[in-house]
N, C-alpha and C positions, 0 to 999 in steps of 0.2 A: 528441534529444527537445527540440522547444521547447515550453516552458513553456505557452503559449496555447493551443498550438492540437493536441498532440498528445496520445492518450489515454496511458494509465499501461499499463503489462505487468500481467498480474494480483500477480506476485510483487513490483511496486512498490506498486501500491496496498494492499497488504496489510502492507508494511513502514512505509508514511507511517500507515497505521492504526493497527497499532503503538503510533507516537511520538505519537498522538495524548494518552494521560494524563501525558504526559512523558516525560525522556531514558529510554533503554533502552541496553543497549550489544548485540551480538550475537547472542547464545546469545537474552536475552532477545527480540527482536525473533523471532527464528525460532518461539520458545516461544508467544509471544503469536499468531504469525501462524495458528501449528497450531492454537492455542484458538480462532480469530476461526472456525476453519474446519470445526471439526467434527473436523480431523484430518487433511482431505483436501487442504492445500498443505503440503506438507513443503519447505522452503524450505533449499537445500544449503549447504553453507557459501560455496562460490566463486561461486555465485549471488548470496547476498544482499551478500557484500562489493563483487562488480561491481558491482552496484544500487545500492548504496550512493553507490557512487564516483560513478555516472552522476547521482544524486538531488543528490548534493552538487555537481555540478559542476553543474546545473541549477539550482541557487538553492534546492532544496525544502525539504534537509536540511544540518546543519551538525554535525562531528565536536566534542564538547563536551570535559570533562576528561577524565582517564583517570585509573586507581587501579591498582594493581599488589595482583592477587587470588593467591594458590598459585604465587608469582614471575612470574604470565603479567601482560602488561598490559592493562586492560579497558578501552577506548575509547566513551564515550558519545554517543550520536545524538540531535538531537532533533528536529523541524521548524522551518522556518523558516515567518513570515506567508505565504511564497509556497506554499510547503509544504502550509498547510493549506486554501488559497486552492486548491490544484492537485486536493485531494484531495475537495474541496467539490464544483465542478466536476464530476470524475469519477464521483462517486457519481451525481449528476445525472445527466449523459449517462446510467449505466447503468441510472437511473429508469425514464430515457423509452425506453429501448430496452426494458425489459423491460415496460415499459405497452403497447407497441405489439402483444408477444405474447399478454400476459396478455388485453387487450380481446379479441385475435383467438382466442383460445381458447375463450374464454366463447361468442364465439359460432359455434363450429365447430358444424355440423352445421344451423345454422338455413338455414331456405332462401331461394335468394340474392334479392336485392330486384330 
């Protein structure tokens, strides 16, 4: 993925969403991404840890402290300025792609000029 010029997976844009009010670690980010969605992305665990790895390796996101919860260790995510620079972006693109249908919808059925 580079940064500029390539869009997000829906399962990444939903994770940098996420980190948008701050660090999250995990569990959190999947939990959030399920709330962003009605329900409807259930986001797996080796899914969101590869996403992770690819977001961080991309500049987006940055693995922050870690706290040791029920002896497991809990690892925090947060955005980085590119991060939310990526995610800005994206929303966008998905504006205008969904304006393009929404206009053409509205006028489904008028008769053509």
């Amino acid at each position: 993925m580079t940064r500029r010029n390539s869009s997000l997976t829906e399962p990444q844009y939903f994770i940098l969403a996420a980190l948008m009010d701050g660090p999250l670690h995990g569990y959190g980010i999947i939990k959030a991404a399920e709330r962003a969605t009605g329900g409807r992305l259930r986001i797996a665990v080796g899914t969101l840890y590869g996403a992770l790895e690819r977001l961080e390796r991309a500049g987006l996101t940055v693995a922050g402290h870690e706290e040791i919860v029920d002896g497991r260790a809990r690892r925090y995510y947060r955005l980085t300025e590119d991060g939310t620079e990526a995610l800005s972006r994206e929303a966008l693109r998905m504006q205008q792609a969904a304006a393009v249908v929404i206009g053409r919808s509205r006028n489904a059925g008028a008769a053509p000029a």
